[in-house]
TORFILUM-427541 format. One record per residue (C-alpha): residue in one letter; x, y, z. Coordinates in steps of 0.02 Angstrom, whole numbers, padded with zeros to 5 digits, always signed. Layout:
BEGIN
AXYZ ...
//
This chain:
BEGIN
X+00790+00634-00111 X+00883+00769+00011 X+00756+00873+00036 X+00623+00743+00092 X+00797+00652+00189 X+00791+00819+00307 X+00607+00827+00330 X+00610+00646+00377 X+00756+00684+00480 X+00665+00817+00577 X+00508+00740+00601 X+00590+00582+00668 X+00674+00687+00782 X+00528+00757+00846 X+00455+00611+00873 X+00574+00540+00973 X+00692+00686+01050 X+00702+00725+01219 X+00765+00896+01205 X+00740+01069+01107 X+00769+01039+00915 X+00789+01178+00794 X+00879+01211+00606 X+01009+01320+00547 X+00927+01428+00422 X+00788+01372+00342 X+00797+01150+00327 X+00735+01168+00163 X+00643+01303+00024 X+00455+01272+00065 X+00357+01376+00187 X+00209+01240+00198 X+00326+01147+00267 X+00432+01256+00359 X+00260+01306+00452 X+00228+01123+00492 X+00407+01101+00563 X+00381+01254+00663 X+00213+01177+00730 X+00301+01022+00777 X+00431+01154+00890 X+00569+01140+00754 X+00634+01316+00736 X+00761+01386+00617 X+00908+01509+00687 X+01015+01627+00580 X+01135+01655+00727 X+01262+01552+00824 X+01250+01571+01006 X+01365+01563+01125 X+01288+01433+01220 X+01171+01313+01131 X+01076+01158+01189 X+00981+01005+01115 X+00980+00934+00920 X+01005+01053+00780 X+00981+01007+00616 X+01102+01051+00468 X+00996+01107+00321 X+00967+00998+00153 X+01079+01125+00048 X+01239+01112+00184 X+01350+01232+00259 X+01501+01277+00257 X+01634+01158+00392 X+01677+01321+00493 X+01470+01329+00542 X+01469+01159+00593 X+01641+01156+00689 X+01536+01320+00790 X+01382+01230+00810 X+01467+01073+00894 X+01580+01198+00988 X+01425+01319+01051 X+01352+01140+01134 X+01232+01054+01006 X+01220+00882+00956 X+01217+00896+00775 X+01139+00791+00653 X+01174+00815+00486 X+01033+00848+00370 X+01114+00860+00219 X+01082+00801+00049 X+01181+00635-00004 X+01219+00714-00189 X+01271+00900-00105 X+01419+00805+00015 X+01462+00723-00160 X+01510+00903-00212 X+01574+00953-00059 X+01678+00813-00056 X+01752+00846-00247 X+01767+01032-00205 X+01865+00986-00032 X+01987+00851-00119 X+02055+00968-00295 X+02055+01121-00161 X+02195+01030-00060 X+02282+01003-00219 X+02266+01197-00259 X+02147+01191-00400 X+02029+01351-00425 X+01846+01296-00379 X+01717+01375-00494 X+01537+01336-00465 X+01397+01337-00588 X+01258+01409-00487 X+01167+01563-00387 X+01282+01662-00288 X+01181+01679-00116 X+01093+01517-00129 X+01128+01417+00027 X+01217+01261-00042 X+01324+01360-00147 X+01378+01460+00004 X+01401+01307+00088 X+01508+01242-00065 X+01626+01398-00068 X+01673+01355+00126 X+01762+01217+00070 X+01852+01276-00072 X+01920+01422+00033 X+01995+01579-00059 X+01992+01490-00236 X+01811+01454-00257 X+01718+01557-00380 X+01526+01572-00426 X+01464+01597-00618 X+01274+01597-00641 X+01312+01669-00851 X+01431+01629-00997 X+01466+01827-00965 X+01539+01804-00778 X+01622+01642-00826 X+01711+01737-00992 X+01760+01852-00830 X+01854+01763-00732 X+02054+01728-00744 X+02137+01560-00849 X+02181+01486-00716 X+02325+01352-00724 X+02223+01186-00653 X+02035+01215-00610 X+01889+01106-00576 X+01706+01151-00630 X+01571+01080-00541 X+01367+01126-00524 X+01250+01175-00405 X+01144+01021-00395 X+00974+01104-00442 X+01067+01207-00589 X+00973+01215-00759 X+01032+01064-00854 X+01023+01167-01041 X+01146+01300-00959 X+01280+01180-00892 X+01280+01113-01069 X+01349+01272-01135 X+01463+01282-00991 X+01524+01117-01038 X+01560+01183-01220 X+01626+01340-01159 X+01748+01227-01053 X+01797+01108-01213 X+01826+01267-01323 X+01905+01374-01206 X+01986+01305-01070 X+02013+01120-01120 X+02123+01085-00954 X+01996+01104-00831 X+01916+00964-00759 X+01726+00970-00758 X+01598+00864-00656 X+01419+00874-00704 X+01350+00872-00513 X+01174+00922-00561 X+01080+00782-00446 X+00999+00644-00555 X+00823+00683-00474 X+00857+00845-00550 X+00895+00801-00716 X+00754+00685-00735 X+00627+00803-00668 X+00698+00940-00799 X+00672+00801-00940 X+00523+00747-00887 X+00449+00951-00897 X+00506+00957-01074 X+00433+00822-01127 X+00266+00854-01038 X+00277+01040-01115 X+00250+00959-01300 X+00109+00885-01225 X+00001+01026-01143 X-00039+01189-01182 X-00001+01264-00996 X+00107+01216-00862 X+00073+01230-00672 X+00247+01198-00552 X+00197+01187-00376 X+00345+01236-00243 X+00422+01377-00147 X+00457+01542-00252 X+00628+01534-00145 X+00659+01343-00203 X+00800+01315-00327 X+00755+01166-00405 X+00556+01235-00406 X+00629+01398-00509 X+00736+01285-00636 X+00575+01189-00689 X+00479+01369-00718 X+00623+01407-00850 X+00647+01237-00892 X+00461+01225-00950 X+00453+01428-01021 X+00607+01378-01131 X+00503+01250-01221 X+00381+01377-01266 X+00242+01367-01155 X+00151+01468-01009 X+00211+01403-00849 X+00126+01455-00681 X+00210+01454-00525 X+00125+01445-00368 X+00152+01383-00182 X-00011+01312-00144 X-00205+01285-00199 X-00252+01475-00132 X-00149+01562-00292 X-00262+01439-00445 X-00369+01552-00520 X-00494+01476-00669 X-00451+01587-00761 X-00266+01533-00785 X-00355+01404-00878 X-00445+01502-00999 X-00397+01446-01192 X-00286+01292-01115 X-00382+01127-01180 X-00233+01033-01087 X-00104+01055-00935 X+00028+00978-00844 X+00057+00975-00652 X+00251+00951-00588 X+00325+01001-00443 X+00506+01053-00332 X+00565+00929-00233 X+00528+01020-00106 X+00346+01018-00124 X+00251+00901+00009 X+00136+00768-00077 X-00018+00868+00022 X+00007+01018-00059 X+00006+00932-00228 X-00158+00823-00184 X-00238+01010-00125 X-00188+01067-00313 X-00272+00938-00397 X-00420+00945-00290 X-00430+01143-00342 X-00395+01127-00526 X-00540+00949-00520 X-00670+01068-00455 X-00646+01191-00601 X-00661+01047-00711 X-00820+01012-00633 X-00904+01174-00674 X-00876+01149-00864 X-00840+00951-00861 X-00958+00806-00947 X-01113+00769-00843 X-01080+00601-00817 X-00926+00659-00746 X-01007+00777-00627 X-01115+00634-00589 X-01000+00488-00528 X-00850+00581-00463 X-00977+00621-00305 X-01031+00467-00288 X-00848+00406-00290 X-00794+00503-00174 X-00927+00459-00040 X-00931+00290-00062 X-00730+00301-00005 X-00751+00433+00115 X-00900+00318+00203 X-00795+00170+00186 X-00959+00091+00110 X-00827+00026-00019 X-00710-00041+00090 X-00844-00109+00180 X-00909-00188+00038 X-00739-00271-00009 X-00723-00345+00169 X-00915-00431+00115 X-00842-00497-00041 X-00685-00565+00046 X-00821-00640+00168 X-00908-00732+00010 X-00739-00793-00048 X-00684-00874+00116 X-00822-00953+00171 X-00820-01020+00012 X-00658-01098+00021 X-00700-01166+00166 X-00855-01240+00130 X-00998-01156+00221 X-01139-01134+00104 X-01258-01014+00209 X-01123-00878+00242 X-01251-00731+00218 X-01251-00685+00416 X-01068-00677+00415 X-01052-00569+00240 X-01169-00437+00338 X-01066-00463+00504 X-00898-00420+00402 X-00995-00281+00295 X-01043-00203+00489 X-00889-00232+00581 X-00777-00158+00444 X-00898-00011+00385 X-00891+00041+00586 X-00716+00030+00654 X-00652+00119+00493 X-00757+00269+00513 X-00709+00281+00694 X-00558+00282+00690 X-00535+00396+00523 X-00640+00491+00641 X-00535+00483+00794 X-00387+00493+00673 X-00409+00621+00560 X-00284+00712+00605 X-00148+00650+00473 X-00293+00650+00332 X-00259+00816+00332 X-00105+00790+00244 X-00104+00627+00166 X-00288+00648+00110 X-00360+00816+00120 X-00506+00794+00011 X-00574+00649+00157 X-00491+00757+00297 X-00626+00906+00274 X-00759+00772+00235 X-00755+00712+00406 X-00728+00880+00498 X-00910+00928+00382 X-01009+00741+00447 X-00931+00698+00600 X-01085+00700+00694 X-01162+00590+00559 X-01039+00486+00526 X-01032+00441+00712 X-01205+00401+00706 X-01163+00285+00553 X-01016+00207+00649 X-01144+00152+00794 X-01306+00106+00679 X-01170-00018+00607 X-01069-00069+00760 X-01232-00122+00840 X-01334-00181+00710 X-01173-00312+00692 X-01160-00360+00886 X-01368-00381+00873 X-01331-00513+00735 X-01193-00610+00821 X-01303-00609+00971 X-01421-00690+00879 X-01288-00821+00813 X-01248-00875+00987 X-01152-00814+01130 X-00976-00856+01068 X-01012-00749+00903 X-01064-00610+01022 X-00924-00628+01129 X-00783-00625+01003 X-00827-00487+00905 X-00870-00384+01030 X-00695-00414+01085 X-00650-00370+00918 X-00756-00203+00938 X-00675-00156+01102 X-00490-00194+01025 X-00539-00086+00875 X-00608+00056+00955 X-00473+00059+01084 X-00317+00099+00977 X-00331+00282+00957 X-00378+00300+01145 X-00253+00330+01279 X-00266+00205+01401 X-00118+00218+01500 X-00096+00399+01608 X+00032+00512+01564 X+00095+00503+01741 X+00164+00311+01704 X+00338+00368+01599 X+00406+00207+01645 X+00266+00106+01508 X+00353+00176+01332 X+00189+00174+01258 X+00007+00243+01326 X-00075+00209+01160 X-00080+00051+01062 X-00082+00162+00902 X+00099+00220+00973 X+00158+00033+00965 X+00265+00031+00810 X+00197-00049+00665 X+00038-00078+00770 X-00070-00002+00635 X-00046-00114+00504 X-00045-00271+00599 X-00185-00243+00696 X-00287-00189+00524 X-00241-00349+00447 X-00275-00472+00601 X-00456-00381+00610 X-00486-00443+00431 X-00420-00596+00439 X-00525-00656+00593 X-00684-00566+00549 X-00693-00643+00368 X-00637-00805+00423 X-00604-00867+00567 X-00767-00770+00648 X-00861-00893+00503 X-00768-01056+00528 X-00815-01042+00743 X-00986-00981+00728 X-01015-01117+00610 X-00928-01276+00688 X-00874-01218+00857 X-00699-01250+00805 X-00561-01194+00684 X-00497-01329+00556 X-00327-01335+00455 X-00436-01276+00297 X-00474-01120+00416 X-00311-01083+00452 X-00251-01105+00264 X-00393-00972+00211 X-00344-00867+00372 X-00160-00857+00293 X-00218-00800+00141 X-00342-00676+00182 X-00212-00583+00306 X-00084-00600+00154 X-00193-00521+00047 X-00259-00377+00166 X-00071-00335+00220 X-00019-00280+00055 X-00188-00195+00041 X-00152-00098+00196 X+00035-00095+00193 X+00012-00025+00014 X-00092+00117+00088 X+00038+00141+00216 X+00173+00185+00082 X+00047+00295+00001 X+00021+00395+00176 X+00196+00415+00252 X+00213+00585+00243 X+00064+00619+00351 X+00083+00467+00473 X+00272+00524+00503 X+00199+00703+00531 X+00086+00633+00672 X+00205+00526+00723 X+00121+00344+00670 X+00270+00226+00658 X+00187+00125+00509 X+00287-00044+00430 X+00353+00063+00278 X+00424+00201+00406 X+00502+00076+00512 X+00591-00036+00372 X+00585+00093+00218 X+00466+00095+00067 X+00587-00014-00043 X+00597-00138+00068 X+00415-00137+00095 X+00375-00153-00082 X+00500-00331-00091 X+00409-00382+00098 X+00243-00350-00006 X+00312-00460-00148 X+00342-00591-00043 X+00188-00583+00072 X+00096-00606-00118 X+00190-00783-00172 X+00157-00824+00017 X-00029-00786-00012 X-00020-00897-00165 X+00052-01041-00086 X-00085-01039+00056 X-00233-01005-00093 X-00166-01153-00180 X-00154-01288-00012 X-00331-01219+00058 X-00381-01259-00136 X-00309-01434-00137 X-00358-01477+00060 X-00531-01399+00046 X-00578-01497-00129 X-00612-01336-00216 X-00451-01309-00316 X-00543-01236-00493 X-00596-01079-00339 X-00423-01064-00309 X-00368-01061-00490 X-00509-00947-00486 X-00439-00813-00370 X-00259-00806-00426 X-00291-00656-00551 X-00295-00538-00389 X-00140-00602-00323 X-00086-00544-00510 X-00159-00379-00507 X-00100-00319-00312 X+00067-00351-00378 X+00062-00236-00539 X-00016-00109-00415 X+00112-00147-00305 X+00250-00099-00434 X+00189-00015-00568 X+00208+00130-00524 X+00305+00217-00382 X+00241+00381-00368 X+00064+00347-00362 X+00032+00439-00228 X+00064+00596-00319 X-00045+00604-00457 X-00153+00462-00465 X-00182+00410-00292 X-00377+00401-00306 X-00373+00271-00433 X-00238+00172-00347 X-00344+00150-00200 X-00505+00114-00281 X-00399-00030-00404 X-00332-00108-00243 X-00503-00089-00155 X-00566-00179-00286 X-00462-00336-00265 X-00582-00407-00144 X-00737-00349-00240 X-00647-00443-00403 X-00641-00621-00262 X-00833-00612-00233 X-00856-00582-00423 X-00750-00703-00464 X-00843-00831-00323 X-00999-00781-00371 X-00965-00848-00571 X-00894-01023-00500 X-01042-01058-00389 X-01146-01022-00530 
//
């Protein structure tokens, strides 16, 4: 939680800082990420100077309070990066060293939070990292022992029973951070599981280095490496199964290019039909032929629901409109893909030109269609069009400072709302006035629930891509409000949904359709909160299941008209 607290921290200060911002020392133990923050003009210094402007950030591990008393002395504004559970220990160091108890602290001696812990006990703090050193040191007459917060959970055990045997007296806090103990756990009991281990992190990362021993303790090989360039195949040779964890440190890009490496080794010596339908998986996302195809379904649905029987021109329409502003504007903004999906990221640097070509064939074959619907058809979704293929584009000049914001994709929360109005209008309301001229109540009801449904779709996604959209800068819903609090708007937006399924049921005479469609209200909610850390490990099959949602409501359509 710290460590991705500071890199939030930093990048949200770049985003909307002013002024120079740099670090003291390193903001955290990861030199992907330490690159990105230094691309983003976040740069770390080792020395105090005399004179100092701008933000600086104090690192995830802490320092000690003389370095911050000199940083808001030299001129800085400080804000303080760090970790929640390390100013826990700072604050039970600080308290028993004013009563005159010895500090001794379970941990590395010249790892950063440790030297940030010793500042505040003063002359009676003292490091162990062995039973040996602790044996070492003096009885002392009242002493407190606490824990770095990444220490190895097995060797504060025996520090705990060294304490009980030895030194009864001394007070003893177990400070290792939750996160950490859980991740520990969780290695040992994925070692029983697999036959080799792979921990992804910085080689300089505490935490990372804990779940190497953590995972070699149980018996089993355990490779550490930084990023996708160190996998060799051949670190897989004998191993029928393996594990992936990873430091809290570790960015969720770096873990997605991991999995990407070790998938195409399994590919060379995988089952055919493997080799056959991952591909064709993977393009039919990276197309957005499948989201495309999902908007037509939704199409089917509410057209449905409302009544219009011969809803085939506005299923294509939908299928067009969808299939071309999404590959635009992954095109135009592929820039965070690179981080929250890198796999789609290098698909679109490879077919750019043809994908572009894709985007128009569809763009226009949809306008040539609503044409030929009328002139209001034409009209509105070529509005639509223009709206869609404007928000990545600057159209306000640099030179106006006075407008906050010269993009609309730089309108906060603008990506998600816009997403889900596009939907909403395109698979309804587009059908309900090219039909009758004229929107009814039982449009509006199926309106509500369409945009209910596509918001957690997209706001879903959103939670799933924060690290790159806060990279880039994209002030998504989940950024602006937080992911929990996302996740309970999502659970809301879903009864909502229901509530308008079930009135345009009753109002449109075609309640057994409703009753129909309520098992994807069901199923976006276990997605929704299932599983929180989808975006790790599974995040391909998270986005096909929710995808397929809207493919599910044509289905489901399809076997009550017939």
């Amino acid at each position: 939680m710290g460590v991705r607290r500071a890199v939030e921290m930093s990048l949200d200060a770049s985003n909307s800082s002013k002024g120079p911002i740099s670090s003291y020392g390193p903001l955290i133990h990861n030199p992907q990420v330490l690159e990105l923050l230094e691309e983003k003009g976040i740069h770390a210094i080792k020395e105090i100077p005399e004179k100092g402007s701008g933000t600086i950030l104090i690192r995830a591990h802490g320092v000690p309070p003389r370095i911050k008393k000199q940083l808001i002395a030299a001129g800085y504004t400080v804000k303080d990066a760090t970790c929640p559970r390390v100013i826990k220990v700072q604050t039970i160091i600080r308290k028993h060293a004013a009563k005159g108890y010895s500090v001794i602290i379970v941990g590395d001696n010249d790892h950063p939070e440790v030297i940030g812990l010793l500042g505040y006990a003063g002359e009676k703090g003292y490091v162990v990292n062995s039973l040996a050193e602790l044996n070492s040191l003096p009885k002392f007459d009242q002493a407190i022992i606490v824990a770095q917060t990444t220490q190895n959970t097995n060797f504060f055990e025996e520090v705990s029973n060294w304490a009980e045997k030895n030194c009864p007296h001394y007070e003893l806090y177990n400070t290792i951070c939750d996160s950490t103990e859980k991740r520990q756990a969780e290695v040992k009991k994925l070692a029983e599981k697999v036959d080799t281990l792979i921990v992804v992190g910085g080689r300089s990362s505490g935490n990372t280095q804990r779940l190497v021993e953590v995972a070699r303790e149980a018996g089993k090989p355990a490779i550490h490496i930084e990023d996708e360039s160190e996998l060799d195949s051949q670190d897989f040779q004998g191993a029928h199964t393996f594990g992936i964890t990873a430091g809290a440190s570790t960015p969720n890009w770096i873990i997605n290019r991991v999995l990407k490496k070790i998938e195409s080794f399994q590919h060379k010596d995988g089952k055919k039909w493997r080799k056959m339908i991952e591909p064709v998986q993977q393009v039919l996302f990276h197309t957005n032929l499948y989201v495309a195809f999902g908007a037509a379904c939704l199409t089917y649905a509410s057209t449905t629901l409302q009544g219009i029987e011969k809803n085939f021109s506005y299923i294509f329409i939908s299928f067009l409109y969808v299939l071309s502003m999404h590959t635009f504007n992954n095109l135009i903004g592929r820039k965070s893909d690179q981080f929250n999906d890198p796999a789609r990221a290098s698909f679109y640097e490879k077919f750019k030109y043809r994908l572009a070509l894709l985007g128009c064939i569809s763009g226009g074959t949809g306008l040539v269609t609503a044409c030929a619907m009328g002139m209001m058809p034409f009209l509105l979704l070529t509005a639509m069009s223009i709206m869609g293929l404007l928000y990545n584009i600057r159209f306000v000049p640099d030179r106006f400072r006075l407008i906050p914001y010269h993009r609309i994709n730089e309108i906060p929360g603008s990506k998600t709302i816009l997403i889900v109005l596009a939907w909403g209008i395109v698979t309804s309301i587009f059908p309900a006035l090219a039909e009758n001229g004229a929107i009814s109540f039982l449009s509006i009801l199926v309106f509500f629930w369409t945009i209910g449904i596509v918001f957690v779709r997209t706001a879903f996604f959103d939670i799933l891509a924060m690290q790159g959209d806060r990279i880039v800068g994209t002030k998504t819903i989940p950024i602006i409000i937080g992911e929990r609090k996302t996740r309970v708007l999502l659970k809301q937006t879903l009864i909502g949904s229901f509530v308008f399924l079930f009135l345009a049921g009753l109002w449109g005479s075609v309640f057994s359709l409703a009753f129909f469609l309520c098992p994807i209200l069901f199923l976006m909610a276990f997605l929704v909160y299932s599983n929180k850390d989808l975006e790790l490990f599974v995040r391909i099959w998270s986005m096909f299941w929710m995808e397929a949602n809207f493919v599910l409501a044509g289905l489901l359509t399809y076997i009550w008209r017939f």
